[in-house]
C-alpha positions as a LaTeX table, in Angstrom:
\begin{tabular}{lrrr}
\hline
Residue & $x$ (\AA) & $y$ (\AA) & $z$ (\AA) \\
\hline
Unk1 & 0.00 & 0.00 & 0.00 \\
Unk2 & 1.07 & 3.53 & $-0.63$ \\
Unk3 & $-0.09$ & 6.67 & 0.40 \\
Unk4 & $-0.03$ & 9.40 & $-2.43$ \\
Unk5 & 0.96 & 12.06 & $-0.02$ \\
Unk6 & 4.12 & 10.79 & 1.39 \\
Unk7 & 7.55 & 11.89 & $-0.08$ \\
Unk8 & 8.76 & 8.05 & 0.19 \\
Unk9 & 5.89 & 6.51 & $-1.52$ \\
Unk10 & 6.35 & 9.29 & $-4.45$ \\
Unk11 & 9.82 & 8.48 & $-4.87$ \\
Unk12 & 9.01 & 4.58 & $-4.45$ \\
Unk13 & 6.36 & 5.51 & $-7.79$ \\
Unk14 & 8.64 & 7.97 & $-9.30$ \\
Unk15 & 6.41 & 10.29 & $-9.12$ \\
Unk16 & 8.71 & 12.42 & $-7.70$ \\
Unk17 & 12.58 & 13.70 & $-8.76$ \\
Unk18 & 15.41 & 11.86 & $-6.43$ \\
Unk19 & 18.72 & 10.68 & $-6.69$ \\
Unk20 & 18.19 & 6.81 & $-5.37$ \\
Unk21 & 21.68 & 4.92 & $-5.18$ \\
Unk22 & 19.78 & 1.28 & $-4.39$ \\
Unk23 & 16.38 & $-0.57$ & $-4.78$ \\
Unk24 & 15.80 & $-3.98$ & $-4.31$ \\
Unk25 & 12.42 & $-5.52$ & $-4.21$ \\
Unk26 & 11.62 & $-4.38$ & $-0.56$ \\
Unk27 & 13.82 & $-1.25$ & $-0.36$ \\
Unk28 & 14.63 & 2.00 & $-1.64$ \\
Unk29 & 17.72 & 4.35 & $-0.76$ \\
Unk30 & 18.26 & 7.51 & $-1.88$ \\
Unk31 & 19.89 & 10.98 & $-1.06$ \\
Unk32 & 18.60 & 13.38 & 1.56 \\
Unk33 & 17.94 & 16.54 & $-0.06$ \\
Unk34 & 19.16 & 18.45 & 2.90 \\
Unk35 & 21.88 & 15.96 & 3.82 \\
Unk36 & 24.16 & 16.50 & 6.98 \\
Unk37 & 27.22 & 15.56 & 4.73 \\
Unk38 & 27.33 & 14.30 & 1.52 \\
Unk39 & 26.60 & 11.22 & 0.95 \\
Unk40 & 23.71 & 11.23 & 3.63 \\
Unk41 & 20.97 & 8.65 & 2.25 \\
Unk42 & 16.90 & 7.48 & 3.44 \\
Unk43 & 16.57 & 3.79 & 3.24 \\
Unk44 & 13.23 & 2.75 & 3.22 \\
Unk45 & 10.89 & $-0.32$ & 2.75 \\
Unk46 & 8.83 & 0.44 & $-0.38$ \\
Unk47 & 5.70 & $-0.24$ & 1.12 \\
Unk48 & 4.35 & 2.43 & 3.73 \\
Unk49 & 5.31 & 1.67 & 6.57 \\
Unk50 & 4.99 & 4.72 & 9.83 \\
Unk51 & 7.34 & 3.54 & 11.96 \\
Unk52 & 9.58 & 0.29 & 12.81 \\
Unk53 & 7.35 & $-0.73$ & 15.12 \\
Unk54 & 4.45 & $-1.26$ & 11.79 \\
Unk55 & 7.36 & $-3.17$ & 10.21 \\
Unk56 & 7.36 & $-7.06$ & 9.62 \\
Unk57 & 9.93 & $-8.50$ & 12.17 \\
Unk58 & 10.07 & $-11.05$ & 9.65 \\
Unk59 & 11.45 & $-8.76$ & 7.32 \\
Unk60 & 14.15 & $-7.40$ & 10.02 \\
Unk61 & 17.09 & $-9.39$ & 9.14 \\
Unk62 & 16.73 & $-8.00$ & 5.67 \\
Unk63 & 16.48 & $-4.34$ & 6.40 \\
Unk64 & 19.46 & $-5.14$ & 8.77 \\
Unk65 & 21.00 & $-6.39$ & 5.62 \\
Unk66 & 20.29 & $-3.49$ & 3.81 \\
Unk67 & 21.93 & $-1.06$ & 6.04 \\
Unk68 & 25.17 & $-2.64$ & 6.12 \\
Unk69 & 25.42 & $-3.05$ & 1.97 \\
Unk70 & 24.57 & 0.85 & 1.90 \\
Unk71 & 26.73 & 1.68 & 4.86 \\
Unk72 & 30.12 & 0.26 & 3.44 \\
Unk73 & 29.08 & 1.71 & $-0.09$ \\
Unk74 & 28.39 & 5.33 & 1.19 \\
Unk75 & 31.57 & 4.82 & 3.53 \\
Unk76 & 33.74 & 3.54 & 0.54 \\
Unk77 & 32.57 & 6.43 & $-2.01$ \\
Unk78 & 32.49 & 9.15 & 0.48 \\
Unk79 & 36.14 & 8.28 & 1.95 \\
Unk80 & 34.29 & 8.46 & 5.14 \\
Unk81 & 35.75 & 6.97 & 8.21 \\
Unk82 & 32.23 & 5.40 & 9.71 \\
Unk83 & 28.78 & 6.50 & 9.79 \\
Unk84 & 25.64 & 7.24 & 12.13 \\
Unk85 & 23.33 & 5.30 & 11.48 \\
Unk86 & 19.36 & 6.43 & 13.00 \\
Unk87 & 16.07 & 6.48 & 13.15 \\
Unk88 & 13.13 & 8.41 & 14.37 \\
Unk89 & 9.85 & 6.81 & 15.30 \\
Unk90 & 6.99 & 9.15 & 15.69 \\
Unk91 & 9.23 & 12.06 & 17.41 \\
Unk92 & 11.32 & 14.25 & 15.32 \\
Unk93 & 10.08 & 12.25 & 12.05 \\
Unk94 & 9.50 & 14.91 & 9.72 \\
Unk95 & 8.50 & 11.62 & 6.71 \\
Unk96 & 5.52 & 9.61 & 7.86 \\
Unk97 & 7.37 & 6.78 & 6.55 \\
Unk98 & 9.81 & 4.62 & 8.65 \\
Unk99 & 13.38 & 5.52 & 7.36 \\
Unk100 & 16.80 & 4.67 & 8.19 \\
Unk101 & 19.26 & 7.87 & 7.69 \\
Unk102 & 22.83 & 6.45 & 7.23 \\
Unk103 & 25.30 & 9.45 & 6.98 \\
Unk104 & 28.98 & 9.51 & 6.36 \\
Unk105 & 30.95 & 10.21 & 9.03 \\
Unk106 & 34.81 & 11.43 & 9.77 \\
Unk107 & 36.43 & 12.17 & 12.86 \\
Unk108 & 36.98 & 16.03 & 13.58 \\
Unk109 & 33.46 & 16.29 & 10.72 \\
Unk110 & 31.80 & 19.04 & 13.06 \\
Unk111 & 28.66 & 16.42 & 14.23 \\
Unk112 & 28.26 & 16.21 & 17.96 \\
Unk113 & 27.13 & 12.64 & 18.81 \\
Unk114 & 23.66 & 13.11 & 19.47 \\
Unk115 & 21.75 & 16.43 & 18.16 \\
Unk116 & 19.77 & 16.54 & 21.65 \\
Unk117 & 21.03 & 17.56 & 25.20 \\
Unk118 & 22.21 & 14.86 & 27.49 \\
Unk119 & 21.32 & 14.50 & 31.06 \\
Unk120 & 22.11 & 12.34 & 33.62 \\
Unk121 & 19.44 & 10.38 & 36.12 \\
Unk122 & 18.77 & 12.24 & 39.54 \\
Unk123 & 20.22 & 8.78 & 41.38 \\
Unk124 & 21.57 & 4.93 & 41.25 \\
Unk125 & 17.83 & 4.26 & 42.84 \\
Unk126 & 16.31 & 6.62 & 39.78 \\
Unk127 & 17.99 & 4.29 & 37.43 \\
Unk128 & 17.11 & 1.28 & 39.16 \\
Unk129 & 13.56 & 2.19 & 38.98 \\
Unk130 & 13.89 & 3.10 & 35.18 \\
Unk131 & 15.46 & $-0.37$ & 34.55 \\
Unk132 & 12.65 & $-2.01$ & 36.54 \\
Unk133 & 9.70 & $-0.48$ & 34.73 \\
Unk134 & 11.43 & $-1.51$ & 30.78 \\
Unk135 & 12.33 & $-5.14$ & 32.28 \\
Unk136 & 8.77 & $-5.04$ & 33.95 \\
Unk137 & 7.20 & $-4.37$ & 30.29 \\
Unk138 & 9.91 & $-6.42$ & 27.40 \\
Unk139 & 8.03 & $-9.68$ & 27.93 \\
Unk140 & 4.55 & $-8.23$ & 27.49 \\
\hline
\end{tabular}
């Protein structure tokens, strides 16, 4: 299924203008338009999908795949050192379409590890409590 409003599914239909660097029969990759280096490229599944949590799990081991064929080929053209490697989900998703952003990265490049402030937790028993109510909730 597509959705005729989402940038993702228009590229997926070119419909509209990109610069994709892979497809496959479940994925697409292509540049960011407002990339954070070049090089910077959206992988997505073809089909609309909102966020990972809508994806198949199934169909994990294949988008894992994905990201490490486009990672060493955006590393190896970009003489990049590494990359970042992220994804939103819901928060700071600006495509309602799940998408992996896999940027080029080199040491000294100007990026900041994460683009948020960190904090720490008010205590040991804080953190304690935080690990208690994710264990509480993974087997659910």
């Amino acid at each position: 299924m597509h959705d005729s409003e989402c940038i993702i599914c228009n590229v997926v239909n070119k419909t509209l203008k990109s610069f994709i660097v892979y497809e496959d029969d479940l994925f697409i990759a292509f540049l960011d338009i407002k990339p954070l280096f070049p090089g910077h490229c959206l992988l997505a599944p073809k089909e609309h999908v909102h966020t990972i949590y809508d994806f198949p799990d199934k169909e994990g081991n294949k988008l894992l795949h994905a990201v490490k064929k486009l990672g060493n080929a955006i590393t190896a053209a970009m003489n990049a050192q590494g990359t970042f490697i992220a994804m939103n989900n819901i928060v700071s998703q600006s495509i309602d379409h799940m998408h992996v952003h896999i940027v080029p990265r080199n040491k000294g490049d100007g990026l900041k590890g994460f683009f948020w402030p960190r904090m720490r937790y008010e205590s040991e028993e804080h953190m304690r409590e935080t690990q208690q109510a994710i264990k509480k909730l993974i087997n659910n």
